[in-house]
N, C-alpha and C positions, 0 to 999 in steps of 0.2 A: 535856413533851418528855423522852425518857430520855436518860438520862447518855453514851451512846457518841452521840446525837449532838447532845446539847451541847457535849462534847467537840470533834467534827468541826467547827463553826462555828467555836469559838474556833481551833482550831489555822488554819484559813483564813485568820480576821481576823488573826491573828497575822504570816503570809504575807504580806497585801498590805501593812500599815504597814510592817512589815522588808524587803520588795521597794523598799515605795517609798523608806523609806531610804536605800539602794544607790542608788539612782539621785542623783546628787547631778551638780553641776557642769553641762560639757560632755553628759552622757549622759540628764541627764535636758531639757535644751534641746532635742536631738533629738527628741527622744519626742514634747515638746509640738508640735515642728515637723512631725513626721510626720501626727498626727491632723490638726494645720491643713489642711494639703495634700488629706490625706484627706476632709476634713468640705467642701473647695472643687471638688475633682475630683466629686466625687459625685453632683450633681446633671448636672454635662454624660455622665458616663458612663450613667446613668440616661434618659438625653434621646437617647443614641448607640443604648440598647438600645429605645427606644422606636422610633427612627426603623428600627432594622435587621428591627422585628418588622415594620411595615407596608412594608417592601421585599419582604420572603422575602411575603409576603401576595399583595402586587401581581403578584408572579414566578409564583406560584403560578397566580394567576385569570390569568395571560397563559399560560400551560404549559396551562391546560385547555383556553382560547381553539384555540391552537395544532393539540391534538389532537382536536379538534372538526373544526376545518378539513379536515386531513389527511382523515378519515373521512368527509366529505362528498365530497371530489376522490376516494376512493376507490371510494365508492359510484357516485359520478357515473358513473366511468370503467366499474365493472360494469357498470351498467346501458345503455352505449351500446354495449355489446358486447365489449367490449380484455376479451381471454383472458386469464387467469393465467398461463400458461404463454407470455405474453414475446409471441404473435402481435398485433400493431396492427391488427386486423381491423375491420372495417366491421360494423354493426347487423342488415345483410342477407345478410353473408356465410354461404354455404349450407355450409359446409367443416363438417361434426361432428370432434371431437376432433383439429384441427390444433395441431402442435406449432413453434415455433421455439426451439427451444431452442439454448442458448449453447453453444458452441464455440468454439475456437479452434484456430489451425495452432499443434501440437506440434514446439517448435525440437529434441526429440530425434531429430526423424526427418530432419530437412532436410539436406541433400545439394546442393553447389552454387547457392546462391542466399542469399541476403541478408532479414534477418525482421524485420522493425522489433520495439520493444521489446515495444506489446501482445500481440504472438503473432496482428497480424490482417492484416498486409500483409506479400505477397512481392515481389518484385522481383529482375532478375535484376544487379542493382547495388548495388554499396554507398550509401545515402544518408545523412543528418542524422540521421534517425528510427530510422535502424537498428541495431541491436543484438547486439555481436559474439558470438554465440552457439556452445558449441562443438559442431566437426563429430559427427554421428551417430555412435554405436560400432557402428554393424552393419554389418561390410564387404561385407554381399549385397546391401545396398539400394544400388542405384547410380538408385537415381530422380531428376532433376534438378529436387527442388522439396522440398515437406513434406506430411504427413499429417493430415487431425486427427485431434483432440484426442479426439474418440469418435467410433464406429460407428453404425451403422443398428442402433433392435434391433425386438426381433418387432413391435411393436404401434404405430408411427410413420406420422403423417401429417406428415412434415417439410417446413418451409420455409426457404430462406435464400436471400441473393443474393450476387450476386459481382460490386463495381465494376474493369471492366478497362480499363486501359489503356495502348496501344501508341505509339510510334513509332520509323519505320524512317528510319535514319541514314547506311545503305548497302543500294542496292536489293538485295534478296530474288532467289536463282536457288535453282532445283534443286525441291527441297520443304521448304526452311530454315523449322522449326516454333518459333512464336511463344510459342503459350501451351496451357495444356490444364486445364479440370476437368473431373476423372472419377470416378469409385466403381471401387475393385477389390478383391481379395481378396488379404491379405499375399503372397500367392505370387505374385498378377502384379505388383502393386508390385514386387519385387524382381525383377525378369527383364530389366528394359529402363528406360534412361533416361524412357521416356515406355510409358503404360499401353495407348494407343489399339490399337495391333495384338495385345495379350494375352487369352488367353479370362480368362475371370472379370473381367473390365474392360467399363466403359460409360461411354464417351468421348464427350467434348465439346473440340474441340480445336482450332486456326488454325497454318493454315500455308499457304507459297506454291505457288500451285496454277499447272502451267507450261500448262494447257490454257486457263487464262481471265485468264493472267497478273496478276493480285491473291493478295490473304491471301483465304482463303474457311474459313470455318466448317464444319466435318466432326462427324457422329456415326458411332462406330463400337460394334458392339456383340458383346459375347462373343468375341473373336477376331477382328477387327479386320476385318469387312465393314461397309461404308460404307453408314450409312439413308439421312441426307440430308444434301444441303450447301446452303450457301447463301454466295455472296461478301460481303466487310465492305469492303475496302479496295484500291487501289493497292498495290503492294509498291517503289513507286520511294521514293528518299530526300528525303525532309523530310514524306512522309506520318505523318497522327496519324490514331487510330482510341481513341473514349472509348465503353463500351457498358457496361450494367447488364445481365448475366442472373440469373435467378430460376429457382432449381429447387425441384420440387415430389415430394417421393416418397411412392408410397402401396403400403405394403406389404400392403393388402390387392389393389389391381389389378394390383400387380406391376409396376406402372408408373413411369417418372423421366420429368415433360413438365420441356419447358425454354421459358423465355418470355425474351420481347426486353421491361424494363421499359420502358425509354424508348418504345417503340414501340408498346407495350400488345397483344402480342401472342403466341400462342404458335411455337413456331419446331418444334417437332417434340417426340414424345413415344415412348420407349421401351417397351415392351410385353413382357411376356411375361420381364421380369427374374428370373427363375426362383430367386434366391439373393439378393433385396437386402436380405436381414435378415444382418450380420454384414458387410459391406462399409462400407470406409475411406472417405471423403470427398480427393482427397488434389488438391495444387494446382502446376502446373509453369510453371516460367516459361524461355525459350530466346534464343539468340543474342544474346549480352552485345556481339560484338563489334558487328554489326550495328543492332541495337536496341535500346531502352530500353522494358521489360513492368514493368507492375504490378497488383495482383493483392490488390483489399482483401476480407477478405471479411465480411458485415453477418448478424450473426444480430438474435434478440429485437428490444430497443427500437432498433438499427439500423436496424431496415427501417421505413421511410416509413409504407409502407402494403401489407399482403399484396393480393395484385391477386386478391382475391375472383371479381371477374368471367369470369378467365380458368380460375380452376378450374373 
């Protein structure tokens, strides 16, 4: 062994005898007391790390369980036909590239009427659910409702529906208008509390009608010529009126049909929509004094079931 480190060892051993020296009394009782603790603890802390490695193990093979599952309910669900794109569609349904996609009534557009918190019901009343939202900054829009949240664009075979409902608390005179969805163009939005009589507008709308004295259901299209009607209701007081519509747009036919879900049936369809790429979805609700309107509206996983059939 050479001399620098024999050296080295001696001055070490030299180290621990004179360390331990120092330790005398009180300080070195400690010491011994420490290592006891230590040499007792040891085996339960060794026994903790044993137990914590076959926990994270078990978590582990439960986390792959897990996502195994998930991938199967996924698959499942491809294969019985449920779009990706949110539609709950049926195995059989003949619709190629139908869309439902989410949406929602944008509280920056709304003007006179009340939004609950999700941004999915109107109503022309303050309620529980609703959400005091502040008014619109655009003083042209005097529309008595909200917009959504986005447009029609080029290449949409859209679906969604709309649970409404009504009741009249003081009979209905004149043509005192209940409720309305319709698609229009920022420019008819803004022209009139309601879109039904504006070109660029195609309206779907309830009001009281003095020829059949009930609410009767109105389409008007492009300027406010009347396709079809059809009556819902009595307009006298303690009448309720609860209806599902479904709208269907296909910007390749140019066409908006509107269907009666409850009823499983179509109600009339638009034709010849010449501009419904870039048109607003927008939602009105009327006569607060009179009536209590509400106005849910159900995109994606909302909707039950797309009424395949009636496409």
């Amino acid at each position: 062994m050479c001399r620098k480190e024999t050296w080295f060892l001696l001055v070490l051993f030299h180290l621990n005898v004179e360390g331990n020296a120092q330790l005398i009394g009180e300080e070195k009782k400690y010491v011994f007391l420490e290592q006891a603790v230590l040499e007792r603890v040891r085996p339960a802390v060794l026994e903790m790390m044993d137990n914590l490695e076959t926990r994270i193990g078990r978590l582990e093979e439960e986390n792959r369980r897990i996502l195994s599952e998930l991938k199967s309910i996924k698959d499942a669900k491809s294969s019985s036909g449920e779009a990706m794109n949110g539609c709950p569609i049926q195995s059989n349904c003949a619709v190629s590239g139908l869309e439902c996609p989410r949406f929602y009534m944008d509280p920056t557009t709304l003007y006179s009427a009340a939004l609950s918190r999700d941004k999915l019901t109107l109503s022309n009343r303050q309620l529980e659910n609703t959400y005091d939202w502040p008014t619109g900054t655009d003083p042209t829009r005097v529309y008595q409702g909200v917009t959504g949240s986005r447009p029609i664009t080029n290449s949409q075979k859209m679906y969604f529906e709309t649970d409404i409902f009504y009741q009249i608390e003081e009979k209905l005179t004149a043509t005192n208008l209940v409720f309305e969805v319709a698609f229009a163009t920022e420019n008819a939005i803004g022209e009139s509390y309601y879109v039904g009589k504006q070109k660029e507008a195609w309206s779907v709308n309830a009001h009281n009608n003095g020829s059949t004295q009930g609410v009767t259901l109105f389409f008007k299209s492009n300027g406010g010529s009347i396709k079809y009607s059809e009556r819902l209701s009595d307009a006298t007081s303690g009448t309720e009126k609860n209806l599902t519509l479904g709208f269907f747009l296909n910007i390749i036919d140019k066409s908006i049909t509107v269907f009666d879900i409850k009823k499983s049936k179509t109600i009339y369809t638009f034709t010849e929509v010449d501009r419904l790429a870039g048109l607003w979805p927008v939602f009105g609700v009327y006569q607060a004094r009179k009536t209590y309107v509400r106005i849910r509206l159900n995109t994606q996983r909302d909707i039950i079931s797309a009424p395949c059939g009636l496409f």
